[in-house]
C-alpha positions in Angstrom: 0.0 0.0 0.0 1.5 3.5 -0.7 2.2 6.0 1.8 -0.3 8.8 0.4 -3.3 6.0 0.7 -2.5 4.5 4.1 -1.8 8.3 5.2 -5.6 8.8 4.0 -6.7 5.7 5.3 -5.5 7.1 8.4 -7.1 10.3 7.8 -10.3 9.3 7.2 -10.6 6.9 10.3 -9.8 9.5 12.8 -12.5 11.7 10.6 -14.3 8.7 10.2 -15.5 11.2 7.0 -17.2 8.8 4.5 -17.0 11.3 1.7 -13.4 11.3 1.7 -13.5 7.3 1.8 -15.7 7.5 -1.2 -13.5 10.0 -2.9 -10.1 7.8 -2.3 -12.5 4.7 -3.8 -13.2 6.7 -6.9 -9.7 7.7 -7.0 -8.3 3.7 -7.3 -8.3 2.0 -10.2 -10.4 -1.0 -11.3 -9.9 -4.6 -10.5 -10.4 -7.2 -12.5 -11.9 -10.4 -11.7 -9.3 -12.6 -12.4 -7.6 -10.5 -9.7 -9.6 -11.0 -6.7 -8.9 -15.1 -6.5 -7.3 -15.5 -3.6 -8.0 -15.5 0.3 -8.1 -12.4 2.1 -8.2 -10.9 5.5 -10.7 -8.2 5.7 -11.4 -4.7 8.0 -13.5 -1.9 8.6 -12.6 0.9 7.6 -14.2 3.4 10.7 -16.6 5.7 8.5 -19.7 6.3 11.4 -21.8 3.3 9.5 -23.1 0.9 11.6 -21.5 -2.2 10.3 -18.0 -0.4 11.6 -16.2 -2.7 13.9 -19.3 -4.8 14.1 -18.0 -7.9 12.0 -14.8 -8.1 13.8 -16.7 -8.5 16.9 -18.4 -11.3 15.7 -15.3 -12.9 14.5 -15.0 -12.1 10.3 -12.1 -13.1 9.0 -12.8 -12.0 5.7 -13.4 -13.3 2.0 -12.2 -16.1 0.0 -12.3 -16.1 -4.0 -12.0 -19.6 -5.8 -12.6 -18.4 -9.3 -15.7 -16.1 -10.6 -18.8 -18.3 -9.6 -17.3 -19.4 -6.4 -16.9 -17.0 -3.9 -17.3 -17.0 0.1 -18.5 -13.7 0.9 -18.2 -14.2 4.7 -15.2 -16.1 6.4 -14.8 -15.8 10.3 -12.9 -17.6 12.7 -13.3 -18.9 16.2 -10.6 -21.0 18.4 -11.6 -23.8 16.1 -10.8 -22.0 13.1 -11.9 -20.4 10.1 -15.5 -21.1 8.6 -17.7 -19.7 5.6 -21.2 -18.5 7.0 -24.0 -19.1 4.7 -25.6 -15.6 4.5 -28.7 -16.6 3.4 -31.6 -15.3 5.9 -29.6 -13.2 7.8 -31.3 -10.7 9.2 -30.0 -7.4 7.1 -32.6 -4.9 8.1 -32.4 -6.2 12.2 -28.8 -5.7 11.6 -28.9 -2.4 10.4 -31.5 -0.9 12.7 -30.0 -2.8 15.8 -26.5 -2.5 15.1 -25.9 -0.7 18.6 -27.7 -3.6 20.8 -24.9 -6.6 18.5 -22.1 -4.0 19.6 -22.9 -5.2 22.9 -20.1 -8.0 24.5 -22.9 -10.4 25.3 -24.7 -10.0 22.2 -21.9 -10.8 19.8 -20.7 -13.7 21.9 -24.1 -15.7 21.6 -24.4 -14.0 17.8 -20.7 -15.9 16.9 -21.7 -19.1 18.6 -25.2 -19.0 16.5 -23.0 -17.8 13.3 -20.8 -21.3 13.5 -24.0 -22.8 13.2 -24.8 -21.1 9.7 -21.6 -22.2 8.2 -21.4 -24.0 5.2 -18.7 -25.2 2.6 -20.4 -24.0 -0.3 -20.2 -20.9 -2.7 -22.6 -18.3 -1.2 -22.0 -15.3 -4.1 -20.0 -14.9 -7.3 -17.8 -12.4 -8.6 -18.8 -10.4 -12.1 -17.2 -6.6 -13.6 -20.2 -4.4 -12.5 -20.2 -0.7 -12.9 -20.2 1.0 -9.9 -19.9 4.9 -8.9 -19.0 5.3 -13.2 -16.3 2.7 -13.1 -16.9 -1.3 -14.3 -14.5 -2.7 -11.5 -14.2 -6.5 -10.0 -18.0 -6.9 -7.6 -18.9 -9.8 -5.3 -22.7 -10.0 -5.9 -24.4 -12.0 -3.1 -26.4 -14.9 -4.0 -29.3 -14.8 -1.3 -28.9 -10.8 -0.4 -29.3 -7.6 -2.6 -25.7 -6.6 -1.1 -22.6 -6.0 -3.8 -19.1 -5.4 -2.6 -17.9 -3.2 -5.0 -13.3 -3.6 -5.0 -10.8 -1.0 -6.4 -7.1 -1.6 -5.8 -5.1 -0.2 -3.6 -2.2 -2.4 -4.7 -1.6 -6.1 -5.9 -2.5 -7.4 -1.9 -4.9 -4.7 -1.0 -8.1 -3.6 -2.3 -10.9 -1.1 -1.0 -14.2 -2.4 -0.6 -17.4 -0.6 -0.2 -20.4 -2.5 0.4 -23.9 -1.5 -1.6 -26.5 -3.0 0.9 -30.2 -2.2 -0.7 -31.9 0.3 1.9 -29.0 1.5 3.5 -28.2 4.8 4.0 -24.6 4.5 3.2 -22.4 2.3 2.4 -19.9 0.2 4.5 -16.6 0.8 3.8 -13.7 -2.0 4.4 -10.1 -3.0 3.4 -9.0 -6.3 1.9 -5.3 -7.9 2.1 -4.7 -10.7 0.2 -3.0 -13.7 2.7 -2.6 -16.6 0.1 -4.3 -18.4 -2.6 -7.5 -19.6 -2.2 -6.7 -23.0 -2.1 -4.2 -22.5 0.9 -7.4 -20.9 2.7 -10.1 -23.6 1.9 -7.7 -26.7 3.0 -7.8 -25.1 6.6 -11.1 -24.1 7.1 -13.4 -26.2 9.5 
């Protein structure tokens, strides 16, 4: 990652301004598909939405890319290990308009115990060049949600992501870095 974008990375945590997070997305250039294969460690990127910080307190790991019609949209990990979570009925909207109650300790303790129990070792979205904010870049379309993850790259190993969830107000901003192939990643997961 360069100095100028983790200095405005930086920046626009302790601003948590999601204009300016919007503006350095626009900024990065397009990522193709082909790309994106791979297993990577995902985080928030602090912006004031009310996803921020609230996957890493329920254990997300991040994302894994096979190839472009096998993707695993949510990876978390436990003291077992890493596991994909079959997104499928999760509860989006409760999510969104009760994010403050799942920041709470207790809440995201039982909420990764129940998660473990949605996980599954299938392909739960697919990756496809969708335009997005004027520019056709590298998207993880969800299969069972209206939610895309749009990706620019920051470099080869890291990408911005900003996450277009139907009915929300704004969208969730995070960072991707790639840790290995995608192979190396579904070998260990339990």
């Amino acid at each position: 990652m360069t100095l100028d974008s983790t200095a405005r990375l930086a920046r626009i945590e302790a601003t948590r301004d999601l204009q300016d997070a919007l503006a350095l997305f626009d900024e990065l250039s397009a990522v193709k598909v082909a790309e994106l294969h791979g297993a990577w460690k995902g985080s928030g990127v602090d912006t004031g939405n009310a996803f921020d910080g609230l996957l890493e307190k329920f254990g997300w790991w991040g994302k894994r890319f096979d190839d472009a019609d096998n993707a695993h949209p949510l990876v978390f990990e436990d003291k077992r290990g890493k596991f994909n979570v079959n997104p499928a009925g999760l509860p989006m909207g409760f999510v969104v308009r009760n994010a403050a109650v799942l920041h709470n300790g207790a809440v995201a303790t039982i909420t990764k115990r129940v998660l473990r129990l949605r996980r599954t070792h299938e392909p739960r979205a697919r990756l496809r060049m969708i335009e997005y904010r004027g520019v056709v870049t590298g998207t993880m379309s969800y299969d069972a949600l209206p939610i895309n993850d749009h990706f620019r790259k920051i470099d080869d190993n890291t990408l911005l992501g900003v996450m277009d969830l139907r009915g929300a107000t704004a969208p969730f901003v995070f960072l991707l870095r790639r840790t290995g192939s995608a192979g190396e990643l579904a070998w260990n997961l339990r």
